[in-house]
C-alpha positions in Angstrom: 6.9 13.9 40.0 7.0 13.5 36.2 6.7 9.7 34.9 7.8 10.6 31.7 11.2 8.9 31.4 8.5 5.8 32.4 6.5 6.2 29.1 9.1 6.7 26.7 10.7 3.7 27.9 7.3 1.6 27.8 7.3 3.4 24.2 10.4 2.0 23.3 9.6 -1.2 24.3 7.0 -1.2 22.3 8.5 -0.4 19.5 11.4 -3.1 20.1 8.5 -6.1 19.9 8.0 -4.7 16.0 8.9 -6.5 12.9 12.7 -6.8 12.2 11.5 -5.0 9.4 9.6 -2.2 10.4 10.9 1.7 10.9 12.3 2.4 14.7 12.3 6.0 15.8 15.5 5.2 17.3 17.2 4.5 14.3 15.8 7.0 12.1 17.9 9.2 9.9 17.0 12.2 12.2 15.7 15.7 11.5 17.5 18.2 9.5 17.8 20.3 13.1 18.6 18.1 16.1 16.0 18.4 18.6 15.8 17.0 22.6 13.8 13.8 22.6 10.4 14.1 23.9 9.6 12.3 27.0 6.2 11.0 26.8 6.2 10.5 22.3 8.9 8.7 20.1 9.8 11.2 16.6 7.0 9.5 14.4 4.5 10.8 17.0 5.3 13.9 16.9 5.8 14.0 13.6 2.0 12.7 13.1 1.6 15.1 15.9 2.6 18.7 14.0 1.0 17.3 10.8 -2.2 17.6 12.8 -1.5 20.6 14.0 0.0 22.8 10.9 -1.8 25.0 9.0 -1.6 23.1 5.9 -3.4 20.4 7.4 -6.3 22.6 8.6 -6.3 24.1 4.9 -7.4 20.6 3.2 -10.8 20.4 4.5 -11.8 23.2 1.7 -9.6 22.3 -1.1 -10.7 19.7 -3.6 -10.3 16.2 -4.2 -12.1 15.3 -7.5 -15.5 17.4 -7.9 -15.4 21.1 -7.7 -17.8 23.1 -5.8 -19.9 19.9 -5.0 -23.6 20.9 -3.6 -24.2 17.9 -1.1 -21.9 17.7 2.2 -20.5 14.6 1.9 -18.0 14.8 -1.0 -14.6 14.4 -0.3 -12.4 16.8 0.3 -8.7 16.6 0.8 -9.1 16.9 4.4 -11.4 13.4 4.9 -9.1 12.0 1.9 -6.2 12.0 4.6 -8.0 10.7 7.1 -8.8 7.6 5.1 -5.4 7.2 3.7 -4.5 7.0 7.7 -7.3 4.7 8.6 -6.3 2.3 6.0 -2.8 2.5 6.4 -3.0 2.0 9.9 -4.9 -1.3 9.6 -2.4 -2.5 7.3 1.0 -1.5 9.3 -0.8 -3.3 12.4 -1.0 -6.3 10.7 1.9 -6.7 9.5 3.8 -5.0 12.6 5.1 -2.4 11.5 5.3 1.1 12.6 1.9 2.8 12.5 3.2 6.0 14.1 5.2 5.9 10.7 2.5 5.0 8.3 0.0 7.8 9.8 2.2 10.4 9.8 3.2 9.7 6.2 -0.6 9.3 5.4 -2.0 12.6 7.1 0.8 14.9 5.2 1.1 13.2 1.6 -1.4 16.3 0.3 -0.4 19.2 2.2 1.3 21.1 -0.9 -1.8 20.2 -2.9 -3.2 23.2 -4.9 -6.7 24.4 -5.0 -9.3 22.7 -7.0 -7.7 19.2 -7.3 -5.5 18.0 -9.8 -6.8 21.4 -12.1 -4.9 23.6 -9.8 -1.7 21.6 -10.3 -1.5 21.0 -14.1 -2.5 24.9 -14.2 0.8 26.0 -11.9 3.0 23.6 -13.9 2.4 25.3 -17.0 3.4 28.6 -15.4 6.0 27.5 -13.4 9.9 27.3 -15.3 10.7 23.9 -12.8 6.8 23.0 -13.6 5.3 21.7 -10.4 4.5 18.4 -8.3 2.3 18.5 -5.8 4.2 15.6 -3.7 7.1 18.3 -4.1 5.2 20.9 -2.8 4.2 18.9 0.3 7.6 18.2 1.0 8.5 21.8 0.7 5.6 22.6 3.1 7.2 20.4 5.4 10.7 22.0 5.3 10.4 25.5 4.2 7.2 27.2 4.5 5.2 26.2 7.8 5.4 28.5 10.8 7.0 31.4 9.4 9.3 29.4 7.2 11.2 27.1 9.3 8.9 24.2 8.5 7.8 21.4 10.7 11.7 19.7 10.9 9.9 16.3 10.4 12.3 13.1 10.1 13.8 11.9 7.3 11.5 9.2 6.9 8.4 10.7 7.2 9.4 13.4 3.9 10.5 10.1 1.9 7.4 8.9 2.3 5.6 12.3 1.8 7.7 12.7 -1.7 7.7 9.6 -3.2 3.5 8.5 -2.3 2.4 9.6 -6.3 2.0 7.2 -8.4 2.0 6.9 -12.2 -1.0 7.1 -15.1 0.1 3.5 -15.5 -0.7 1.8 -12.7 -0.6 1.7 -8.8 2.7 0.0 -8.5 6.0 1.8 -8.6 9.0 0.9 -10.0 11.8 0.3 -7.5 13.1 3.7 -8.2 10.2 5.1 -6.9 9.6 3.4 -3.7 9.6 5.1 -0.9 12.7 3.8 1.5 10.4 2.4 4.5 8.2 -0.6 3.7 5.9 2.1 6.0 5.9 4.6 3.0 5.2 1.7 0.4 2.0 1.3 2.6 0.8 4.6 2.9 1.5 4.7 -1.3 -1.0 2.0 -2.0 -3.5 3.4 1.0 -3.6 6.4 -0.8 -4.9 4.4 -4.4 -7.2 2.7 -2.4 -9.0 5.6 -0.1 -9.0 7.6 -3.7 -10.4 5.1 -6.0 -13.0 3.7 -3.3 -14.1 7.2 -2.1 -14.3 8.8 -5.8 -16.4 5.7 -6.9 -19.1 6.8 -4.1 -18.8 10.5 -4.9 -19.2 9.5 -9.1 -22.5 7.6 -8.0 -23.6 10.5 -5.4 -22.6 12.8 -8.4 -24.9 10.9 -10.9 -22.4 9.9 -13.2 -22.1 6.1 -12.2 -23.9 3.4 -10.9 -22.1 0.8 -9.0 -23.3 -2.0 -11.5 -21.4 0.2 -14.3 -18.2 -1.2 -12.6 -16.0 -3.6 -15.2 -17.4 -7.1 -14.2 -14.0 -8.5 -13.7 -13.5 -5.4 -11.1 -17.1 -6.4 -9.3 -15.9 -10.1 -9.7 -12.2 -9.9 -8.2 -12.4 -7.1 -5.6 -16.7 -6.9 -5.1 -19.5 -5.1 -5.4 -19.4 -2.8 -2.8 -17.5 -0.2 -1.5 -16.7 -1.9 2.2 -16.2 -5.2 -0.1 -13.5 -3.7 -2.2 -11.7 -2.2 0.6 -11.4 -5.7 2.7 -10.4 -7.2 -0.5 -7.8 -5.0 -1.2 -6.2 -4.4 2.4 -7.1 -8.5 3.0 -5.0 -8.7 -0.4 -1.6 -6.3 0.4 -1.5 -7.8 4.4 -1.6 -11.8 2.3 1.1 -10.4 0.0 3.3 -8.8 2.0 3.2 -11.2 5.0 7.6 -11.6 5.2 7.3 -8.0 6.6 6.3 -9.3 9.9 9.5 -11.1 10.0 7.5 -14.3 11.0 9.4 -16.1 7.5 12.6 -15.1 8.8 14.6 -12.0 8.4 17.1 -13.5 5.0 14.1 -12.2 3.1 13.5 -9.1 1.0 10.4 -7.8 2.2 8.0 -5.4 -0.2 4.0 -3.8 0.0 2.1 -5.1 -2.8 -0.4 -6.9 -4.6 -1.4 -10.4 -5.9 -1.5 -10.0 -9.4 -5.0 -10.6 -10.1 -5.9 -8.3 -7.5 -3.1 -5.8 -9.2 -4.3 -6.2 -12.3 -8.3 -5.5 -11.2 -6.9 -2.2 -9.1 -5.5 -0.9 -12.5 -8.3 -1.7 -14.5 -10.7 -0.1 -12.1 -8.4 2.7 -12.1 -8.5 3.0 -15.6 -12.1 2.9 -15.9 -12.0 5.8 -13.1 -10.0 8.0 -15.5 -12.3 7.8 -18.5 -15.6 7.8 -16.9 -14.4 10.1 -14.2 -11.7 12.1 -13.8 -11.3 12.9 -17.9 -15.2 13.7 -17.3 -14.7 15.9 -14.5 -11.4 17.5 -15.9 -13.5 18.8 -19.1 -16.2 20.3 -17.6 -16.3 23.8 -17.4 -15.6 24.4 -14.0 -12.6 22.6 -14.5 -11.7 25.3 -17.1 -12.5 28.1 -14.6 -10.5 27.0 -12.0 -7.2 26.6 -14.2 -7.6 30.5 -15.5 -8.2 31.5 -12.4 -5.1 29.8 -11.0 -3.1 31.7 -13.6 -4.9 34.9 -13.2 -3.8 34.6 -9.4 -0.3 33.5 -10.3 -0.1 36.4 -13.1 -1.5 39.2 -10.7 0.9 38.0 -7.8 4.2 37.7 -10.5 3.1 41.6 -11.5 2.5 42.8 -7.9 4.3 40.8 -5.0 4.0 43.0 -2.5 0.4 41.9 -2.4 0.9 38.3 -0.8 0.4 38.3 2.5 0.5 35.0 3.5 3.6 34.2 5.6 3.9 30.8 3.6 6.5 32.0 1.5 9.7 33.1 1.9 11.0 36.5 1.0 14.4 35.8 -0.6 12.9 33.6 -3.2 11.7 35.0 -6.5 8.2 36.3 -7.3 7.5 33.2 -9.3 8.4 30.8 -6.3 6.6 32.8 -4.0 3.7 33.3 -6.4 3.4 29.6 -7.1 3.5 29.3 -3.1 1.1 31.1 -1.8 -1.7 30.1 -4.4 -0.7 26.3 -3.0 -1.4 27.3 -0.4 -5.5 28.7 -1.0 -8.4 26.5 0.0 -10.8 26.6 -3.4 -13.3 29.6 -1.1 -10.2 31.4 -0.8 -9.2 31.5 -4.2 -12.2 32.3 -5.2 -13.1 34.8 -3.1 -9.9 36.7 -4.0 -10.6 36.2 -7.4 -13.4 38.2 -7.4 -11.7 40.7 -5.3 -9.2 41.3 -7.9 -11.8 41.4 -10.9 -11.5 37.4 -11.9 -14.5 37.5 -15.0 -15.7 33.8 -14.6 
């Protein structure tokens, strides 16, 4: 005899003792195609659960997250990026009671429309493209157009909110109320993002050879330490002390948000800053940098002359051959793209 109308309801139970404030799978805004309820996981489950799953999400452990073609194995890749987003995320929404199921979900399928070779891949695409191109966009149209076979994943409503609206501005890690995602769980996976980047690229720079941790700003090393594990506590320590009325435990007339002290704010955007001059600027103009963007739009050109070439069943016939050119380099890891590259006469 099945006990599964036994664990949703200990699920739901659960999920009743959250924060006033916190997302509820039963009050979602639902799926774009109604589905029967599961009986042993509540929506933001499974939605975490055919993130996992997907294709896209199996793609990120060869696509890159800041260096290209990195010769040691423990760089980061896109794939481990998520994963700390998620770990970080997690520890946060527990605190504050919220909805992890939520938060991971969000956090595991923020990157799954990203491009190949980083942020080099995307700049190259949205000079080709007439719309230009996002990758937050692209996740979200990973999610509802091209997985399996191009009916997507049908995630809810709140997981693609959070999904589109996790980028974040050169100016800082904060976004401006326009931008926030809806659920307080979104605003949380935003900022775990900043942090898992920032923290992990710092240790790839000084792997890399380009930093030292002592070259950190001293008001950075002073406010948020001089570690990697230090900074981290400091700055999940920090958002769970800010945004403590999201447990509902100062009463539910309150407007609850994710964020920052403001010294710890303005140390995140400094460090930030000093991460785009010493290393992502750095990075952008070597020339590997330079060889992945023309090969981008040697793909993107080749596949615009000739689309009866793409194979890939991530995109969808009746769109045209830019959009489907634009979608199926998305979707390459960096060997892939690479690889084809030289199968279609790419001169490095």
């Amino acid at each position: 005899m099945s006990h599964g109308q036994e664990v949703r309801a200990a699920l739901e139970q659960r999920e009743a003792a959250l924060s006033p404030f916190a997302a509820r799978s039963g009050r979602s805004r639902g799926r774009e195609r109604p589905e029967q309820p599961s009986p042993t996981r509540l929506e933001f489950q499974r939605d975490r659960d055919r993130i996992i799953h997907s294709k896209s999400f199996r793609r990120l452990k060869n696509k890159t997250h800041v260096f290209i073609a990195p010769t040691g194995d423990h760089y980061v890749t896109r794939l481990t990026h998520s994963l700390e987003v998620a770990q970080i995320g997690r520890t946060i929404a527990r605190a504050l009671n919220l909805n992890e199921d939520l938060t991971e979900a969000i956090s595991l399928g923020h990157d799954l429309g990203h491009t190949p070779f980083g942020h080099r891949g995307e700049e190259a695409l949205s000079e080709l493209l007439p719309e230009g191109f996002a990758h937050n966009d692209q996740s979200l149209r990973v999610v509802e157009r091209l997985e399996r076979g191009g009916v997507g994943l049908n995630l809810t409503w709140e997981v693609r909110d959070g999904i589109l609206r996790h980028s974040k501005a050169r100016q800082g890690v904060m976004a401006t109320e326009s931008d926030l995602p809806a659920t307080l769980e979104g605003q949380i996976a935003r900022l775990a993002d900043a942090i898992a980047y920032l923290n992990h690229d710092i240790a790839d720079a000084i792997r890399a050879g380009l930093l030292a941790d002592r070259e950190l700003p001293a008001g950075v090393r002073r406010t948020l330490g001089d570690r990697h594990s230090q900074r981290i506590d400091t700055l999940v320590s920090d958002i769970i002390d800010e945004s403590w009325a999201a447990t509902g435990r100062l009463g539910t007339d309150v407007t609850p948000a994710i964020g920052m002290s403001p010294a710890v704010l303005a140390a995140t955007d400094e460090l930030r800053e000093f991460m785009f001059q010493r290393v992502y600027l750095w990075e952008d103009a070597q020339p590997q940098a330079a060889v992945a963007r023309r090969l981008v739009r040697f793909l993107f050109e080749h596949y615009l002359a000739h689309p009866d070439e793409m194979t890939s069943d991530f995109t969808l016939p009746d769109d045209p051959p830019w959009r489907r050119s634009a979608d199926y380099i998305a979707g390459m890891t960096d060997t892939f793209a690479i690889d084809l590259g030289r199968q279609l006469g790419f001169e490095t």
